[in-house]
Each structure stands twice: as C-alpha cells, then as structure tokens.
BANU-667029 format. One record per atom (N, C-alpha, C): residue in three letters; x, y, z. Coordinates in nm, 4 decimals. Atoms other than C-alpha are relative to their C-alpha. Example, Ala and Ser with C-alpha at 12.3 -4.5 7.8 and 13.67 -1.06 7.14 Angstrom:
BEGIN
(pt "ALA"; (0.0890; -0.1190; 0.0000))
(pt "ALA"; (1.2300; -0.4500; 0.7800))
(pt "ALA"; (0.0900; 0.1200; 0.0000))
(pt "SER"; (-0.0820; -0.1190; -0.0060))
(pt "SER"; (1.3670; -0.1060; 0.7140))
(pt "SER"; (-0.0770; 0.1090; 0.0730))
% end
This chain:
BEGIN
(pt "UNK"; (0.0946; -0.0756; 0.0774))
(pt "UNK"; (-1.1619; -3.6746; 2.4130))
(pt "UNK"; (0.0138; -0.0427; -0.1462))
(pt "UNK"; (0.0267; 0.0410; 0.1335))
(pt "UNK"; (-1.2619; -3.7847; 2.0711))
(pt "UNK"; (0.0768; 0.1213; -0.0912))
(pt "UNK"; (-0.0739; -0.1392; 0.1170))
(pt "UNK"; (-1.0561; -3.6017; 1.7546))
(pt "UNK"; (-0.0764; 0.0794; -0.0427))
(pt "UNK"; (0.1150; -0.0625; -0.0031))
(pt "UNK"; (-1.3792; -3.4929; 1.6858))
(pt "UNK"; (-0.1023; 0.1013; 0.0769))
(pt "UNK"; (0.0680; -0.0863; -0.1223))
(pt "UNK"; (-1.4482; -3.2971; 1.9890))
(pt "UNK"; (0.1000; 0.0785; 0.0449))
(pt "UNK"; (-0.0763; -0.0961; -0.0070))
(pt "UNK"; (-1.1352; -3.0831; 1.9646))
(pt "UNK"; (-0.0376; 0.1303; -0.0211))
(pt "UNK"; (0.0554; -0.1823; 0.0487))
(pt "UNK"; (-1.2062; -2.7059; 1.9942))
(pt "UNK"; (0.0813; 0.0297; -0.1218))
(pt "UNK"; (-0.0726; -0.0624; 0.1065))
(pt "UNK"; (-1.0750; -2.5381; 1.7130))
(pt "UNK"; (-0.0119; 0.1575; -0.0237))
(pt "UNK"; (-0.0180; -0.1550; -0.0591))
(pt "UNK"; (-0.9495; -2.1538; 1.7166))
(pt "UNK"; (-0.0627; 0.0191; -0.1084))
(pt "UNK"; (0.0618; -0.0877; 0.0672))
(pt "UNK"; (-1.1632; -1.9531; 1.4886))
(pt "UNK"; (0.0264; 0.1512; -0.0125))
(pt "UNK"; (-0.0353; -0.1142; 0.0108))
(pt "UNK"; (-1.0204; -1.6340; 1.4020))
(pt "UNK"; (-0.1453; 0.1348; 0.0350))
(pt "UNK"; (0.1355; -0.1229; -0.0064))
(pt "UNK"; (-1.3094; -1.3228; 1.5377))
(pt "UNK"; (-0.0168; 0.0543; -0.1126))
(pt "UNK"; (0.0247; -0.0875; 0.1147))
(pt "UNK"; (-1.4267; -1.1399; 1.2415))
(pt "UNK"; (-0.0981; 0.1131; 0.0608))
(pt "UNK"; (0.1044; -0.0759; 0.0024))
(pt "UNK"; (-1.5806; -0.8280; 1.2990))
(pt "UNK"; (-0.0265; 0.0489; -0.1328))
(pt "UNK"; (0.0881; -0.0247; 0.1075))
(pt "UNK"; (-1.8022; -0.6598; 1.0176))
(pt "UNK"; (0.0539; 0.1526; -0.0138))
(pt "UNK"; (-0.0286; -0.1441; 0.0471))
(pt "UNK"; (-1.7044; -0.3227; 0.8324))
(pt "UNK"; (-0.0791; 0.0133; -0.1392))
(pt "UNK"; (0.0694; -0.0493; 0.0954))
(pt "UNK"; (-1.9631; -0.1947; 0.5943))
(pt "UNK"; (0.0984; 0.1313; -0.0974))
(pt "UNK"; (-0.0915; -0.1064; 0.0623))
(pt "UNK"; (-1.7783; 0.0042; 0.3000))
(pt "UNK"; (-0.1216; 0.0361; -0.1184))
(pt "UNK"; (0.0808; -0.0704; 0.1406))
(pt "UNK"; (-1.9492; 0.2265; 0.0065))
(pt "UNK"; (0.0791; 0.0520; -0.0686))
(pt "UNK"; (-0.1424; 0.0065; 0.1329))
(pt "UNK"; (-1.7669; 0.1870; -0.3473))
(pt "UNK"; (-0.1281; 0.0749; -0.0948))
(pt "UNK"; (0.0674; -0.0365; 0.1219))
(pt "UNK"; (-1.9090; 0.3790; -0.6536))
(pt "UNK"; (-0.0406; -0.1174; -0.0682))
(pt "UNK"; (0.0362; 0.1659; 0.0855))
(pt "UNK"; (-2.0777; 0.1312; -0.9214))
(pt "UNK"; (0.0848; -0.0151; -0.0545))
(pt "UNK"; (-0.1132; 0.0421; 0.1279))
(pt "UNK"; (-1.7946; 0.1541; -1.1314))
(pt "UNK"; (0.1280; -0.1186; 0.1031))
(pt "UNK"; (-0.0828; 0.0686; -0.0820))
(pt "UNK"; (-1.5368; 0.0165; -0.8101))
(pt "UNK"; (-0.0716; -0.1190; 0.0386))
(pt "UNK"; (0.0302; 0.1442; -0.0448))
(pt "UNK"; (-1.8088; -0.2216; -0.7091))
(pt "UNK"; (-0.0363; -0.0693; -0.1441))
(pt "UNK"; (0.0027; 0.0660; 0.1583))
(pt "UNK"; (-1.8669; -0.3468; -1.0723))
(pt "UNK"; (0.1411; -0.0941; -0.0047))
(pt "UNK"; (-0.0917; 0.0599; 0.0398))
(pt "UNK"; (-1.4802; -0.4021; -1.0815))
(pt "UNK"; (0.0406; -0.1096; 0.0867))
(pt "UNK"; (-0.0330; 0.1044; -0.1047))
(pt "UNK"; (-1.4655; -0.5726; -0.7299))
(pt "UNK"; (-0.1259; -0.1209; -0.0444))
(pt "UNK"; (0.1173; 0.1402; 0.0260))
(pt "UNK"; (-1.8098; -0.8181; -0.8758))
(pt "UNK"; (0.1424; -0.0565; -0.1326))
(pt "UNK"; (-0.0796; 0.0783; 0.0978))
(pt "UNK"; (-1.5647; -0.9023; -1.1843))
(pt "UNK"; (0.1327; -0.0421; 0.0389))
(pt "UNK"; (-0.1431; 0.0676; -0.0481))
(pt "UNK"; (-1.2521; -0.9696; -0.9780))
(pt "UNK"; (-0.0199; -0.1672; 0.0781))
(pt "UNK"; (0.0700; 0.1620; -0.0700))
(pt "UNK"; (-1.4796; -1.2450; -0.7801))
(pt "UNK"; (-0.0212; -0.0836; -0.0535))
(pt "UNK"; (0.0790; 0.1246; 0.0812))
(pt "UNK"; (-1.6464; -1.4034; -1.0467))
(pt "UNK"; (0.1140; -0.0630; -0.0366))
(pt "UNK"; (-0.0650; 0.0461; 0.1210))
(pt "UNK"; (-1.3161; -1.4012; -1.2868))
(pt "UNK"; (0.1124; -0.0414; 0.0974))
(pt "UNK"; (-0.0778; 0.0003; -0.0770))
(pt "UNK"; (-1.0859; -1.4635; -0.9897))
(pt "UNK"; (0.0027; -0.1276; 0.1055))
(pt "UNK"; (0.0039; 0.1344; -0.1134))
(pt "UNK"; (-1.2073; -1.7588; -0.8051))
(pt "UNK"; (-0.0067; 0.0418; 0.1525))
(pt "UNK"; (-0.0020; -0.0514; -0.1248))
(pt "UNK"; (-1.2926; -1.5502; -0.5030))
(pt "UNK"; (-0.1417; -0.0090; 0.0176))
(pt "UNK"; (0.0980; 0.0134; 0.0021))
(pt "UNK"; (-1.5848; -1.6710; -0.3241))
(pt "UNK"; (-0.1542; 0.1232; 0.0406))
(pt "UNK"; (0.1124; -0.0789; 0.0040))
(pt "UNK"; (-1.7292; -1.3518; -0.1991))
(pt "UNK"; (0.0795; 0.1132; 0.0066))
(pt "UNK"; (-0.0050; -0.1079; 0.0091))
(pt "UNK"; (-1.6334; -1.0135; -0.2181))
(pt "UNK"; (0.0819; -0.0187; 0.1212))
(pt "UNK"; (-0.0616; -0.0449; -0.1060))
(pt "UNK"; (-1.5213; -0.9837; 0.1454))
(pt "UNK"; (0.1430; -0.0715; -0.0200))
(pt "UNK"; (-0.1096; 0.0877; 0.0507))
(pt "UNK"; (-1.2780; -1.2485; 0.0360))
(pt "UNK"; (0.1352; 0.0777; -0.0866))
(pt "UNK"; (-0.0719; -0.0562; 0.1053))
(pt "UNK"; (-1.1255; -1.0506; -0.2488))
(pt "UNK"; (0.0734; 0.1504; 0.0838))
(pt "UNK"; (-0.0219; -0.1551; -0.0212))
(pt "UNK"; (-1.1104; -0.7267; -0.0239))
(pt "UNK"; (0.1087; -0.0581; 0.1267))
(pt "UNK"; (-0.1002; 0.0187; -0.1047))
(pt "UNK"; (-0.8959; -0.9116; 0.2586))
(pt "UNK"; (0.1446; -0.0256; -0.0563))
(pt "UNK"; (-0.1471; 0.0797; 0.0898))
(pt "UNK"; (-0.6441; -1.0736; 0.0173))
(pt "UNK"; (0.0931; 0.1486; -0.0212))
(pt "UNK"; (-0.0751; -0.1260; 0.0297))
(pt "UNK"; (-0.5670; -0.6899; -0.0779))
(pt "UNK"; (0.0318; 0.0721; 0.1132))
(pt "UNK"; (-0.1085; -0.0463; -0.1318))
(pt "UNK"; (-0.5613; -0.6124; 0.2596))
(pt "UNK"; (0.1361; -0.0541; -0.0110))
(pt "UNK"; (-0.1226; 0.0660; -0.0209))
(pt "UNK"; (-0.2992; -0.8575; 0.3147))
(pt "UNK"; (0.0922; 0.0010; -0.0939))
(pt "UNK"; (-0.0934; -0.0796; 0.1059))
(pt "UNK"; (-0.1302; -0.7486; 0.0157))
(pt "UNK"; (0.0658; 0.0876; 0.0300))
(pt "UNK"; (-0.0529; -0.0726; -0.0119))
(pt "UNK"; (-0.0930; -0.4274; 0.0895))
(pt "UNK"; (0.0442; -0.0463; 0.2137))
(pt "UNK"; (-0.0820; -0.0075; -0.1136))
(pt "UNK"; (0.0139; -0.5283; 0.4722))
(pt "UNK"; (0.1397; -0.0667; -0.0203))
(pt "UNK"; (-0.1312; 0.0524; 0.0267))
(pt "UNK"; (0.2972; -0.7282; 0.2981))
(pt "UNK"; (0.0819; 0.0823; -0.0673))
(pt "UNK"; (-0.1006; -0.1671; 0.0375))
(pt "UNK"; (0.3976; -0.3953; 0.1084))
(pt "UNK"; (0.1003; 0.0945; 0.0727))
(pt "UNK"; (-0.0758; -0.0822; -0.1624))
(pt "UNK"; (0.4558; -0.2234; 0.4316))
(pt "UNK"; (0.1015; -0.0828; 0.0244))
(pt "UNK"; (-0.0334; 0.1048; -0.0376))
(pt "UNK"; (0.6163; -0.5302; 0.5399))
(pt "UNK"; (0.1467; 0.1011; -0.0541))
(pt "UNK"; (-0.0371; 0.0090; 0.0387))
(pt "UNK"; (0.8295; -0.5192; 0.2966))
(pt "UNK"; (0.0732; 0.1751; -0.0416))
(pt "UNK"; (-0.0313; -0.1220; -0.0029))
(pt "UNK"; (0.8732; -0.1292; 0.2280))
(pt "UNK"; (0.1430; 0.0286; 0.1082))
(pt "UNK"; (-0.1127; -0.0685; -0.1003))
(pt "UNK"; (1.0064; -0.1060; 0.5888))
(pt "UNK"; (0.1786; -0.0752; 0.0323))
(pt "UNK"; (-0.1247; 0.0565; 0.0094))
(pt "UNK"; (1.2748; -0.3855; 0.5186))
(pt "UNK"; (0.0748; 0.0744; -0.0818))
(pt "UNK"; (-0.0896; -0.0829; 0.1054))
(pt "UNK"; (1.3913; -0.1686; 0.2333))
(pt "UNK"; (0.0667; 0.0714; 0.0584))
(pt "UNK"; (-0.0479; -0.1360; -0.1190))
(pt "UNK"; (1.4435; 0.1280; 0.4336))
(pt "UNK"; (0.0829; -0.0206; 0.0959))
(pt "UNK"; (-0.1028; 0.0469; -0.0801))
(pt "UNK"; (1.5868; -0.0190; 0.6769))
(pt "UNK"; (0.1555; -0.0630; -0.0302))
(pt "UNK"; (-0.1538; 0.0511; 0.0279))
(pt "UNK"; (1.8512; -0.1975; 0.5111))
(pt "UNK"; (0.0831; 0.1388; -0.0937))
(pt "UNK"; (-0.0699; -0.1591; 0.0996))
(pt "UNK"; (1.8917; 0.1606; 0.2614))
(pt "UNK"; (0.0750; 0.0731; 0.1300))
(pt "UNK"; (-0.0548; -0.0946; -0.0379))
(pt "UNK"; (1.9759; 0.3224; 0.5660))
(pt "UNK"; (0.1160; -0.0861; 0.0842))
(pt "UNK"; (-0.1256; 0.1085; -0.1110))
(pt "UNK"; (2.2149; 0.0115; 0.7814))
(pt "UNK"; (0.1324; 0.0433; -0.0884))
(pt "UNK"; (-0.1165; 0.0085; -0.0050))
(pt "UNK"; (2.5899; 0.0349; 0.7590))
(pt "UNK"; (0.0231; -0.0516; -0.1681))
(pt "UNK"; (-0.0358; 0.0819; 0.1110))
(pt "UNK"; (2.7384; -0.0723; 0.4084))
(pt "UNK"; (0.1011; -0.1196; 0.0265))
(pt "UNK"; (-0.0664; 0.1232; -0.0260))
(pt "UNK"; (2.8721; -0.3984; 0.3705))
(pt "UNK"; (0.0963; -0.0584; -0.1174))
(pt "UNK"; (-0.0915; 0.0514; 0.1710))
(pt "UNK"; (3.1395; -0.5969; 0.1197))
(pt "UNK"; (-0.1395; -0.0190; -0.0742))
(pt "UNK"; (0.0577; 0.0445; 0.1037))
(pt "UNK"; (2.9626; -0.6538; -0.2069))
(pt "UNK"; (-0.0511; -0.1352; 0.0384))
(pt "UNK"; (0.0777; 0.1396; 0.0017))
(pt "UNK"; (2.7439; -1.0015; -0.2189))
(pt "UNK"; (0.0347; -0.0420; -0.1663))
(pt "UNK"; (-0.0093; 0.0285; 0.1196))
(pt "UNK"; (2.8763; -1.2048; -0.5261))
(pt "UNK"; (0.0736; -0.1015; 0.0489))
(pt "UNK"; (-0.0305; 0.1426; -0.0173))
(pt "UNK"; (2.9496; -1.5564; -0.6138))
(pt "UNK"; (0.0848; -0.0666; 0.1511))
(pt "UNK"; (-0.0732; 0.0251; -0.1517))
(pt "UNK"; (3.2136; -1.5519; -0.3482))
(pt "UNK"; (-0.0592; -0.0549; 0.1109))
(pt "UNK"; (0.0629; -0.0303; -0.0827))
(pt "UNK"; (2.9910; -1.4773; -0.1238))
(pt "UNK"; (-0.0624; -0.1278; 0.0403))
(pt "UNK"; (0.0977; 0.1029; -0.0044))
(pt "UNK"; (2.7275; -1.7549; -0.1975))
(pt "UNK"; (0.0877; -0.1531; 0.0081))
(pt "UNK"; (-0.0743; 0.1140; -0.0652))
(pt "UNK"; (3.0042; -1.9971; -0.2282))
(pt "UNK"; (0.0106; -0.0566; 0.1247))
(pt "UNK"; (-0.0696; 0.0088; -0.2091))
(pt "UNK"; (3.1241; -1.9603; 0.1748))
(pt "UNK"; (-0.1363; -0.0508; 0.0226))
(pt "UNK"; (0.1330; 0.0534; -0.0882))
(pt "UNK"; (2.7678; -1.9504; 0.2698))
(pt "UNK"; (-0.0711; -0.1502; -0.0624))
(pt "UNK"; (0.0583; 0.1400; 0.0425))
(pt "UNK"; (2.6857; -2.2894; 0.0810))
(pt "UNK"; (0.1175; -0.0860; 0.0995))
(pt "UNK"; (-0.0571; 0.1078; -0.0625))
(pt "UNK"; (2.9926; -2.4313; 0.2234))
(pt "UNK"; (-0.0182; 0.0017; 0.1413))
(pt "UNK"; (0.0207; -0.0290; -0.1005))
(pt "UNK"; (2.9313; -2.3024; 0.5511))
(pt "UNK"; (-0.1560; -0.1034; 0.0739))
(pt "UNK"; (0.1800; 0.0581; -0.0092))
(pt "UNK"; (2.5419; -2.4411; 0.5448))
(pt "UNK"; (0.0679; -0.1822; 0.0061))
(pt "UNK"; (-0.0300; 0.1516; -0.0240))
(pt "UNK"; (2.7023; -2.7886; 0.4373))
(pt "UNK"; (0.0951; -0.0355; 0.0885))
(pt "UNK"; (-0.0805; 0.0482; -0.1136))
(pt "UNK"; (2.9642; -2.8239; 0.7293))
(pt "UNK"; (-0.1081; -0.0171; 0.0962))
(pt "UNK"; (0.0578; 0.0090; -0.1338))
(pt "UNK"; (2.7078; -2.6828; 0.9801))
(pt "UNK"; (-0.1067; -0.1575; -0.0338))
(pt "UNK"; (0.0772; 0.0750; 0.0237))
(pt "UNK"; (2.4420; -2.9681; 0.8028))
(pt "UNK"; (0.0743; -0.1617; 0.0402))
(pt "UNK"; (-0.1083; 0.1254; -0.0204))
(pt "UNK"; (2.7159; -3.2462; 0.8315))
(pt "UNK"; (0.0546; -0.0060; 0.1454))
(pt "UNK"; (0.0366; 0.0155; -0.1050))
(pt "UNK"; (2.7644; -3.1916; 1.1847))
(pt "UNK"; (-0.1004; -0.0170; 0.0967))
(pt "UNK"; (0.1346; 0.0585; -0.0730))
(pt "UNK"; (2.4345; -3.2662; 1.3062))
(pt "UNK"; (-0.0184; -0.1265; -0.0093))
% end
C-alpha cells in the first residue's frame, strides 16, 4: 500500500455549543487574535487541558501530602541517584 494510502486516526470531535456574556466572549475574541489561536474552539480546549493537568497534578499533591514520610531529599540524595543512573547506564 502506498505511504499515501495509510489511514490515519482522527481523533472524534463532538460539538458543544456554550453561551459567554459579551464581556467573556470579547475576552475569549482577544485571547485568539493576540494569542496565535486559530479559532476560538482552539483556545477553549487548551484550557481544558490545562485545567485537566491541574487535577492531574492536584491529585499527585495529595497523594504524596498524605504517603508515609521519607528521609529528607538533599544533595546526598541526588548524588546516589546520579551515581546509581551512571552504573545502571554503563552496564548496558
């Protein structure tokens, strides 16, 4: 089959109609223009995915606030694990 005749996955998009005051859609037209975002829907996914990396990231917090305490992390620390990284790298 020609490289040219490879399917290629296309992510589904479905459609969600939203209603912003003029003042929110005013600020979402000036985040596009001044932002290099080609359309609106563009600008409103990125903040999705923003805020899904918040969460993300939130629940790592939490999670490690509430795990076991551990020795301190300091130079020491980063020392072993460099030398550690370059043995395991030098055996391969």
């Amino acid at each position: 089959m020609p490289i040219f005749a490879n399917a290629v996955m296309v992510p589904r998009m479905g459609t969600m109609n939203i209603s912003l005051p003029d003042h929110l859609k005013s600020f979402v037209d000036e985040q596009v223009a001044g932002r290099g975002y080609g359309t609106s829907s563009e600008y409103i996914r990125e903040l999705i995915r923003r805020d899904q990396d918040r969460l993300v990231l939130r629940r790592l917090l939490l999670d490690g606030a509430s795990s076991a305490q551990t020795e301190p992390v300091d130079e020491h620390y980063f020392s072993s694990l460099r030398e550690r990284a370059r043995a395991a790298a030098a055996s391969e």
